[in-house]
NUKOLKOL-534287 format. One record per atom (N, C-alpha, C, O): residue in three letters; atom name; x, y, z. Coordinates in nm, 3 decimals. Layout:
+------+------+---------+---------+---------+
| resn | name |       x |       y |       z |
+------+------+---------+---------+---------+
|  ALA |   CA |       X |       Y |       Z |
...
+------+------+---------+---------+---------+
END
This chain:
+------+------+---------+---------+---------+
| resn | name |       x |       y |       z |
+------+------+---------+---------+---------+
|  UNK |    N |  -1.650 |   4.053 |   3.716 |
|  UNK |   CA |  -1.620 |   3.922 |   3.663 |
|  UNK |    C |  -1.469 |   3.903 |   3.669 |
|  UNK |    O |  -1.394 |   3.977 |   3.605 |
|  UNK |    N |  -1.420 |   3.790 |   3.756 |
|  UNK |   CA |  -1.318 |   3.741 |   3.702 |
|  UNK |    C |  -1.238 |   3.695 |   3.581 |
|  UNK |    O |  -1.283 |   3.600 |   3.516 |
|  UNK |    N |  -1.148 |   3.741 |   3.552 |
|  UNK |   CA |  -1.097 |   3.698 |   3.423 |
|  UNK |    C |  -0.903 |   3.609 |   3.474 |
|  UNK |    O |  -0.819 |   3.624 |   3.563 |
|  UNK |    N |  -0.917 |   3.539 |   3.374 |
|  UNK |   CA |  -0.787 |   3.451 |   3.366 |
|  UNK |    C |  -0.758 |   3.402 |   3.248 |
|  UNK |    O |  -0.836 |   3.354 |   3.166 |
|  UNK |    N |  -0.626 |   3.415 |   3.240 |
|  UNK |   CA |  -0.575 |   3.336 |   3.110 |
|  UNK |    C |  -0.603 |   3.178 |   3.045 |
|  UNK |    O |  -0.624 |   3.105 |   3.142 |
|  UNK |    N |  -0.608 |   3.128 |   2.961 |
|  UNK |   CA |  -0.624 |   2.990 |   2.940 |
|  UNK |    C |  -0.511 |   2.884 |   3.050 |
|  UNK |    O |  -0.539 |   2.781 |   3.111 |
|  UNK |    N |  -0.409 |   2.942 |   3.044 |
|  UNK |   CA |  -0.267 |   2.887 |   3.094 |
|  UNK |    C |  -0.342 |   2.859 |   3.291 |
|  UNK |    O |  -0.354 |   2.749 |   3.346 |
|  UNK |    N |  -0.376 |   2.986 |   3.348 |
|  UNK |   CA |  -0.421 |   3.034 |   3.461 |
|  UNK |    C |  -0.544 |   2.909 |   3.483 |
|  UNK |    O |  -0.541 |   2.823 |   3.571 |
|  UNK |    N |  -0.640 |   2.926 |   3.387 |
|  UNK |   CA |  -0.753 |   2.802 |   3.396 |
|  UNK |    C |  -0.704 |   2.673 |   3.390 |
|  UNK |    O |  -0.782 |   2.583 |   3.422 |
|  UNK |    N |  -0.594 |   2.645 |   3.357 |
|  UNK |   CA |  -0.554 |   2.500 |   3.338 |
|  UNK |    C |  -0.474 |   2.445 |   3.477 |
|  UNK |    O |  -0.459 |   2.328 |   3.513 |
|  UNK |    N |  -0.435 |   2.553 |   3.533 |
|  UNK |   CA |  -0.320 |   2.522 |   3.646 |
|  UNK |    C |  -0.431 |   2.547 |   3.788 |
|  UNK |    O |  -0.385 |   2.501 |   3.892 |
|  UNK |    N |  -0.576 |   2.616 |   3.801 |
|  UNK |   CA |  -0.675 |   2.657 |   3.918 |
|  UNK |    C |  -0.753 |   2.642 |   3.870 |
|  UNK |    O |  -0.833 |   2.735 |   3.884 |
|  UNK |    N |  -0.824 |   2.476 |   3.739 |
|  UNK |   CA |  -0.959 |   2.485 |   3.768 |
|  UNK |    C |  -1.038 |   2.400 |   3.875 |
|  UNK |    O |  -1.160 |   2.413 |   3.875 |
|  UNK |    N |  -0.999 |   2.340 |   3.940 |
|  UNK |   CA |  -1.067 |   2.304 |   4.060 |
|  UNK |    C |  -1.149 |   2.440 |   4.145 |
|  UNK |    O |  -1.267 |   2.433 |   4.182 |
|  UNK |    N |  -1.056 |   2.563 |   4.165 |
|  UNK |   CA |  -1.092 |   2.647 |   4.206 |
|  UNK |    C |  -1.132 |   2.738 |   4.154 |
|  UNK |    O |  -1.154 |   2.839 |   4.221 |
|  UNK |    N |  -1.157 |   2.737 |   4.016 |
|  UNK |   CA |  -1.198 |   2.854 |   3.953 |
|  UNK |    C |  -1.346 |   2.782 |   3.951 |
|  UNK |    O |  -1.446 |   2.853 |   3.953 |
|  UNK |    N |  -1.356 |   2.631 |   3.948 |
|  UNK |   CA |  -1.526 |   2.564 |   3.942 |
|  UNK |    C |  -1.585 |   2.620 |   4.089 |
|  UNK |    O |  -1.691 |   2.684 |   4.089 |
|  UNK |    N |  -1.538 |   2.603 |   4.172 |
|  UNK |   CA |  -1.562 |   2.675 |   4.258 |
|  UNK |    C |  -1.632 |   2.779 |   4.301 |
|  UNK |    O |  -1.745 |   2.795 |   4.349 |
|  UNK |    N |  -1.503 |   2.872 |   4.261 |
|  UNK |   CA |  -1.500 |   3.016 |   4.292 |
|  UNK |    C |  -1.658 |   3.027 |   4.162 |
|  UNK |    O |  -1.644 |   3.134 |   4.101 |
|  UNK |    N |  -1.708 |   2.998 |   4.142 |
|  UNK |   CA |  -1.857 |   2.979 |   4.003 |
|  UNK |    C |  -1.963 |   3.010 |   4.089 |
|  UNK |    O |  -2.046 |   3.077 |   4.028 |
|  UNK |    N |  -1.996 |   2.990 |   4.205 |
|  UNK |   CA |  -2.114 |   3.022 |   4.263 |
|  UNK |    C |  -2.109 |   3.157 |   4.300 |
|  UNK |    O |  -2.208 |   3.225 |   4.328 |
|  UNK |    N |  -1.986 |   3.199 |   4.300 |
|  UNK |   CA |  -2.016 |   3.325 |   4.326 |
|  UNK |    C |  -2.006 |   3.491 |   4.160 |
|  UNK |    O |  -2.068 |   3.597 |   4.145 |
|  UNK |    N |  -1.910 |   3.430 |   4.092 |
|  UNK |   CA |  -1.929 |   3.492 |   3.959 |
|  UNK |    C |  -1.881 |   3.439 |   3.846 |
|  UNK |    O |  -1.780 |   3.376 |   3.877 |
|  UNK |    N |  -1.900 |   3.432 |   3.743 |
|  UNK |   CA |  -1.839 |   3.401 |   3.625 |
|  UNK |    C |  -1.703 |   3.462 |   3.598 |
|  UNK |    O |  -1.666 |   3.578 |   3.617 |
|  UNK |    N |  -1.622 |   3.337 |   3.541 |
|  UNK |   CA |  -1.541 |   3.335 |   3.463 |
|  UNK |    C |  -1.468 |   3.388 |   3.321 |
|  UNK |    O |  -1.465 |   3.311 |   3.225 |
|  UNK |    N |  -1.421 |   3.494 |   3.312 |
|  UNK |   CA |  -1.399 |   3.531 |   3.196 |
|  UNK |    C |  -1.231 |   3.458 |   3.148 |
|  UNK |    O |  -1.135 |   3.462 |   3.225 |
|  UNK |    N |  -1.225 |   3.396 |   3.010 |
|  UNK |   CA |  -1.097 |   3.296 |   3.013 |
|  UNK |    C |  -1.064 |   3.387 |   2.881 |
|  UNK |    O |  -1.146 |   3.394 |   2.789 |
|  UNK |    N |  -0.900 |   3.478 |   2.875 |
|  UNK |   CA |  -0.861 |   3.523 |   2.745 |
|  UNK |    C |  -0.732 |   3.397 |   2.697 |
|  UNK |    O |  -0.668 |   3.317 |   2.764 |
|  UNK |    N |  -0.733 |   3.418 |   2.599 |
|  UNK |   CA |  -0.590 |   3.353 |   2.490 |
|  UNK |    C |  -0.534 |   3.437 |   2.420 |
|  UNK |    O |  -0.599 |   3.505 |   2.340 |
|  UNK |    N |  -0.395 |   3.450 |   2.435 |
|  UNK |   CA |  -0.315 |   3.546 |   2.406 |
|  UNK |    C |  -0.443 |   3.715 |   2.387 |
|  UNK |    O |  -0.485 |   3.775 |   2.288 |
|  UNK |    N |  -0.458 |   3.731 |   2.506 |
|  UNK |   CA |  -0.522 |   3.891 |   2.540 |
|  UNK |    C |  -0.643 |   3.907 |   2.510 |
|  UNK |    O |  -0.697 |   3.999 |   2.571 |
|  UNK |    N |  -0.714 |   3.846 |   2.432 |
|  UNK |   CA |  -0.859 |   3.859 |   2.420 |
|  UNK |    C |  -0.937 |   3.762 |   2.455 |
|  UNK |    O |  -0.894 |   3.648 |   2.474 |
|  UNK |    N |  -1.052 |   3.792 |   2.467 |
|  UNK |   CA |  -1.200 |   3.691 |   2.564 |
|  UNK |    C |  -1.195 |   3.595 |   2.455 |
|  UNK |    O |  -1.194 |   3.624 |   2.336 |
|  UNK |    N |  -1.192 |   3.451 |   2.517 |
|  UNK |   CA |  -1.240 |   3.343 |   2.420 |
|  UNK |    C |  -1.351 |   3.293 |   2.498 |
|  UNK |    O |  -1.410 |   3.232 |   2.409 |
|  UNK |    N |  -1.401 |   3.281 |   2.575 |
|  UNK |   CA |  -1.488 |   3.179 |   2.678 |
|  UNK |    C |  -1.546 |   3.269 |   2.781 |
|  UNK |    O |  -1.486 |   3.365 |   2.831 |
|  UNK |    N |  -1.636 |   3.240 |   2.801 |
|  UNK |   CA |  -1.697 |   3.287 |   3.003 |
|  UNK |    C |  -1.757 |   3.117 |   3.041 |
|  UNK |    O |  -1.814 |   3.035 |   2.969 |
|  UNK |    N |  -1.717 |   3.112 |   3.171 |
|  UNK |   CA |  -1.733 |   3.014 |   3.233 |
|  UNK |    C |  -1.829 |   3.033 |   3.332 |
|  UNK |    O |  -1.798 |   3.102 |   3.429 |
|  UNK |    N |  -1.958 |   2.975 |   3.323 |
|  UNK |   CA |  -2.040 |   3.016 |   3.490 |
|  UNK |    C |  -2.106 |   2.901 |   3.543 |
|  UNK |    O |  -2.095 |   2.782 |   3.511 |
|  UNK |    N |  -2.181 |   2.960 |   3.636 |
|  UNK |   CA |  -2.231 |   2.801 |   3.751 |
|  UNK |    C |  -2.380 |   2.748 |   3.638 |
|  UNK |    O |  -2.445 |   2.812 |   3.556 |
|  UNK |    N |  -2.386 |   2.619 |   3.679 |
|  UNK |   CA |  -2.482 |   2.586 |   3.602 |
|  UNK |    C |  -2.612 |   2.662 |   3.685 |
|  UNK |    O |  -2.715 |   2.649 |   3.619 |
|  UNK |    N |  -2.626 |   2.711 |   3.767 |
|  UNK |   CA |  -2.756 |   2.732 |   3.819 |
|  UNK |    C |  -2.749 |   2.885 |   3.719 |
|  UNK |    O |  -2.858 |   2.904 |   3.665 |
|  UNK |    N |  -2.668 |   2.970 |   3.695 |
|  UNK |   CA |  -2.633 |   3.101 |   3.624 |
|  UNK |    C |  -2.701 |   3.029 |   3.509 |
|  UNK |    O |  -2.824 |   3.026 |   3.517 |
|  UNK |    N |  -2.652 |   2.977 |   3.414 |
|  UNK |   CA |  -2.686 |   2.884 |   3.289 |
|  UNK |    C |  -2.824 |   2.874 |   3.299 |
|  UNK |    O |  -2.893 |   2.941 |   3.223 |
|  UNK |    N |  -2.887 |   2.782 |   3.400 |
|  UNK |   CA |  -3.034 |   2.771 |   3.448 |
|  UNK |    C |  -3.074 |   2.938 |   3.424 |
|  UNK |    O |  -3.100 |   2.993 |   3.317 |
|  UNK |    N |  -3.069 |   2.984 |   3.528 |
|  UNK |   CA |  -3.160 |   3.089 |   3.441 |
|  UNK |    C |  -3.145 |   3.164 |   3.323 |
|  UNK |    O |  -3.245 |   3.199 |   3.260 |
|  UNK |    N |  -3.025 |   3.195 |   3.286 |
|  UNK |   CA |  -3.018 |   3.258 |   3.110 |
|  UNK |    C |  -3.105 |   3.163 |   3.046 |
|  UNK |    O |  -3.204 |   3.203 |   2.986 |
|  UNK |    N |  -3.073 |   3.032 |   3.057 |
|  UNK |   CA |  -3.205 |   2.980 |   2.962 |
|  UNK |    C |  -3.328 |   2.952 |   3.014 |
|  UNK |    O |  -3.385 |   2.849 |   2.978 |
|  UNK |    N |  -3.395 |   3.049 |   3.114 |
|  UNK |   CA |  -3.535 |   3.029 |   3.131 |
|  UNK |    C |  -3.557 |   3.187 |   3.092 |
|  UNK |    O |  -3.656 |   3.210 |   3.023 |
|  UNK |    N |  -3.465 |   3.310 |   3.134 |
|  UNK |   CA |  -3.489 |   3.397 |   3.033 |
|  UNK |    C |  -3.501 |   3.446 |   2.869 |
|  UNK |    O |  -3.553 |   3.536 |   2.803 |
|  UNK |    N |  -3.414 |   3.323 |   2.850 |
|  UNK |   CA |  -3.411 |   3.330 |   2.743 |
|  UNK |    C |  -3.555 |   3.261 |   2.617 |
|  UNK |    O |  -3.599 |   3.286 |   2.504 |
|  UNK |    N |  -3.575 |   3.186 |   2.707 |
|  UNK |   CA |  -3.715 |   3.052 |   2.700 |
|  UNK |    C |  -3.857 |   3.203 |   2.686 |
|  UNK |    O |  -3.932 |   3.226 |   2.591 |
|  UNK |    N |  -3.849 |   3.266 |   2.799 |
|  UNK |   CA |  -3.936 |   3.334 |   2.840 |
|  UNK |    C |  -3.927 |   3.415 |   2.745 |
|  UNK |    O |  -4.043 |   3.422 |   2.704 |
|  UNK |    N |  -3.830 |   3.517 |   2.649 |
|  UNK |   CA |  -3.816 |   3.597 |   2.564 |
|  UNK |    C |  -3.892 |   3.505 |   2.423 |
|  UNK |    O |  -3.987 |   3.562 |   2.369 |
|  UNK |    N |  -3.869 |   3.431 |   2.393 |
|  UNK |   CA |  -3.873 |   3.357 |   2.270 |
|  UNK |    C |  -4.046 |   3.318 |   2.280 |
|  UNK |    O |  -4.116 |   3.348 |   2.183 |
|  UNK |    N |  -4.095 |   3.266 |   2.374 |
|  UNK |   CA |  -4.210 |   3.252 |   2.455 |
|  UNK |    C |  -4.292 |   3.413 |   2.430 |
|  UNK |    O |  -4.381 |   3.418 |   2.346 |
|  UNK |    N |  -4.259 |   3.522 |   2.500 |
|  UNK |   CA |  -4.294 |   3.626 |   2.413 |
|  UNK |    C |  -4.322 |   3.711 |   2.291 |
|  UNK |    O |  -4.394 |   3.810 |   2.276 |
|  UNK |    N |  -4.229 |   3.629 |   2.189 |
|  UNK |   CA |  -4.200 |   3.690 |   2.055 |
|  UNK |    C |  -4.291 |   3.580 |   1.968 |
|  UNK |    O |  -4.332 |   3.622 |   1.860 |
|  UNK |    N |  -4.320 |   3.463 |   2.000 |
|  UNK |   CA |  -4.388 |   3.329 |   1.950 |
|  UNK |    C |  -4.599 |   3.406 |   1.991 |
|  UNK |    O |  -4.703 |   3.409 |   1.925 |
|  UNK |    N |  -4.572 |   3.436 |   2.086 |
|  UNK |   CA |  -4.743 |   3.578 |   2.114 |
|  UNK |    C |  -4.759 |   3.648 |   2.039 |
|  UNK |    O |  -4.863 |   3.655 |   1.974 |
|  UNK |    N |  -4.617 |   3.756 |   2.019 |
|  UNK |   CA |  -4.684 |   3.847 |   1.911 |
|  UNK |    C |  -4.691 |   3.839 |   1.736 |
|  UNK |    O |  -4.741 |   3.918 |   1.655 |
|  UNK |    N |  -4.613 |   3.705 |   1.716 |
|  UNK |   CA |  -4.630 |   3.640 |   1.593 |
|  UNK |    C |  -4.799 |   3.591 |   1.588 |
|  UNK |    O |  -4.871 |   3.641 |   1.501 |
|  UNK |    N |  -4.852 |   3.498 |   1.682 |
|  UNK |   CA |  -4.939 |   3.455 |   1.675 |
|  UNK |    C |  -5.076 |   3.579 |   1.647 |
|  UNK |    O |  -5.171 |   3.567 |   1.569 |
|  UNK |    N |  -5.039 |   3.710 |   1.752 |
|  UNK |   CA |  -5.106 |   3.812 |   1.711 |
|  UNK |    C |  -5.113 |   3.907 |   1.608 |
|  UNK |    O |  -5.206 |   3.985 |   1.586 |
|  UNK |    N |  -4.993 |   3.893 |   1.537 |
|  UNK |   CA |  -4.976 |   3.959 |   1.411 |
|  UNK |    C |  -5.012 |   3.886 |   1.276 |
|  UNK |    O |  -5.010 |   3.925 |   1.160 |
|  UNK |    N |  -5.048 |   3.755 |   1.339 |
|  UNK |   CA |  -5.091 |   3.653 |   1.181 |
|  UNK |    C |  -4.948 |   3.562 |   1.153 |
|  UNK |    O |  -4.841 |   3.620 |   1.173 |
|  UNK |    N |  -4.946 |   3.426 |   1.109 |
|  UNK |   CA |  -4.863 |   3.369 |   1.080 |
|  UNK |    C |  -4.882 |   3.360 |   0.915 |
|  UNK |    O |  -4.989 |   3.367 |   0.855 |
|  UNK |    N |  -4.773 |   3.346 |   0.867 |
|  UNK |   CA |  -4.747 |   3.325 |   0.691 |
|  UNK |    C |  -4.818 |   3.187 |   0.726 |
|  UNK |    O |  -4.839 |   3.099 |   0.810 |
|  UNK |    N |  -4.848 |   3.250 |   0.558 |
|  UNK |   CA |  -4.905 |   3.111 |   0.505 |
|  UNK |    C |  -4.755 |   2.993 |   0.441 |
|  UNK |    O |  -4.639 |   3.034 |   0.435 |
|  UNK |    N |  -4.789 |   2.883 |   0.411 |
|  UNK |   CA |  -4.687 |   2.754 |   0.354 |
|  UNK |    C |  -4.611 |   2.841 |   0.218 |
|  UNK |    O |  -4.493 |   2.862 |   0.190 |
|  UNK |    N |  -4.768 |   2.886 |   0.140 |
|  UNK |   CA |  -4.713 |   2.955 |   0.047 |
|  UNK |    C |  -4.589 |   3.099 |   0.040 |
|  UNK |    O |  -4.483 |   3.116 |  -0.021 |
|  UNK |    N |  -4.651 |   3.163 |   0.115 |
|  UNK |   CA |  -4.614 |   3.333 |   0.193 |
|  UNK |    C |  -4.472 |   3.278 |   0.262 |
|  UNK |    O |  -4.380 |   3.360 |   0.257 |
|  UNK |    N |  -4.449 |   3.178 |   0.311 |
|  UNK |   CA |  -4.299 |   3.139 |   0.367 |
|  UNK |    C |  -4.226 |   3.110 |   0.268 |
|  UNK |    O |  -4.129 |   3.184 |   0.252 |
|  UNK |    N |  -4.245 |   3.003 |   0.175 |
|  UNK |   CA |  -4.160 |   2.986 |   0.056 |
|  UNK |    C |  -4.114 |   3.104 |  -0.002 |
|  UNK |    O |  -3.998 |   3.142 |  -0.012 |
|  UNK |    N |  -4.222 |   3.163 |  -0.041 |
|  UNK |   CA |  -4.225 |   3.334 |  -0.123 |
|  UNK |    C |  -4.075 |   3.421 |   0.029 |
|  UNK |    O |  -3.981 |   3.488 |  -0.015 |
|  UNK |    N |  -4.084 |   3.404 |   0.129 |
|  UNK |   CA |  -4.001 |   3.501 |   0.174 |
|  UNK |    C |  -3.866 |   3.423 |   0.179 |
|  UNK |    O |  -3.761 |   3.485 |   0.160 |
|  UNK |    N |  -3.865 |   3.293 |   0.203 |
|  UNK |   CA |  -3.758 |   3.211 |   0.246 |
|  UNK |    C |  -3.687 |   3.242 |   0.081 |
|  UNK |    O |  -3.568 |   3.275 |   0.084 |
|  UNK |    N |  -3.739 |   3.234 |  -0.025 |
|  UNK |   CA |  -3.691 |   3.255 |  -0.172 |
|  UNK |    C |  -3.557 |   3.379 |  -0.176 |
|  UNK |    O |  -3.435 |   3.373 |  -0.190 |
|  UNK |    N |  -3.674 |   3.512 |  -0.152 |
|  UNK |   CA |  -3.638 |   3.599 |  -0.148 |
|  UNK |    C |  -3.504 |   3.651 |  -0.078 |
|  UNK |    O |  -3.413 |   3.719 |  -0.125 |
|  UNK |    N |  -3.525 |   3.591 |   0.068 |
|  UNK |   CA |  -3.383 |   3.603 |   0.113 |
|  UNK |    C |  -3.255 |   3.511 |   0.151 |
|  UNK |    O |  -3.172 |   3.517 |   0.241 |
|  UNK |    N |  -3.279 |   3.413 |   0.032 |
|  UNK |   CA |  -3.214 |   3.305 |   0.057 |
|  UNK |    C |  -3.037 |   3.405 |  -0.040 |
|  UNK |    O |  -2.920 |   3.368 |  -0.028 |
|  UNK |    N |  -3.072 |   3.487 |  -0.098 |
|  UNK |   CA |  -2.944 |   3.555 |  -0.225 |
|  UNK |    C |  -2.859 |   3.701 |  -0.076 |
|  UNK |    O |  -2.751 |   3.759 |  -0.071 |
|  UNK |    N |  -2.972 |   3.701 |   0.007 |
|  UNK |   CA |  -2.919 |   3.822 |   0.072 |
|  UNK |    C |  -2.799 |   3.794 |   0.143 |
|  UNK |    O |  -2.791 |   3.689 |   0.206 |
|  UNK |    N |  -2.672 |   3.903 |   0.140 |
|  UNK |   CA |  -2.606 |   3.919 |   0.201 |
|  UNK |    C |  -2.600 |   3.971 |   0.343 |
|  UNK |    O |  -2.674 |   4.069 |   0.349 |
|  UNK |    N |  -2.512 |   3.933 |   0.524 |
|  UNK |   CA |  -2.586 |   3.960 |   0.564 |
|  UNK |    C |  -2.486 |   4.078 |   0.584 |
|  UNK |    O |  -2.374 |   4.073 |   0.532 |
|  UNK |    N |  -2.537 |   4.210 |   0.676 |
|  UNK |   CA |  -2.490 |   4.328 |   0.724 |
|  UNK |    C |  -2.380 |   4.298 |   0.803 |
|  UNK |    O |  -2.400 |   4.209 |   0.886 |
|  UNK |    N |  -2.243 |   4.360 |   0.800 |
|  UNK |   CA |  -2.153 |   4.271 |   0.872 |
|  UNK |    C |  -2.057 |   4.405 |   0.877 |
|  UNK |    O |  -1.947 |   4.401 |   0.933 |
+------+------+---------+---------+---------+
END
């Protein structure tokens, strides 16, 4: 992956849109990653993999039993005070 500064993206993005069909964009600000930039067809599929994952996990809910109206309130309650792991 290419990487470039914010400064670098502002002065070659014609060519950094470009240069997209072939890899993504990594853009830092002052030294660290703020952004990745990629082709929309890249985009296209992360979100049909991503579709497809969620699509999977929505099966084995359905096979494991869904909460009841009640059984959701009761958990949504419960971890509405939790702190998260950080």
């Amino acid at each position: 992956m290419k990487t470039l500064t914010a400064t670098e993206l502002r002065h070659k993005f014609a060519e950094v849109v470009e240069g997209l069909k072939v890899e993504p964009v990594l853009v830092e600000k002052s030294g660290r990653p703020v952004a990745v930039i990629l082709s929309y067809e890249t985009f296209e599929r992360l979100q049909e993999l991503e579709d497809a994952w969620w699509g999977e996990r929505a099966k084995e809910a359905a096979v494991e039993g869904l909460l009841t109206a009640q059984e959701t309130k009761v958990w949504i309650t419960e971890h509405m005070n939790e702190t998260p792991d950080h």
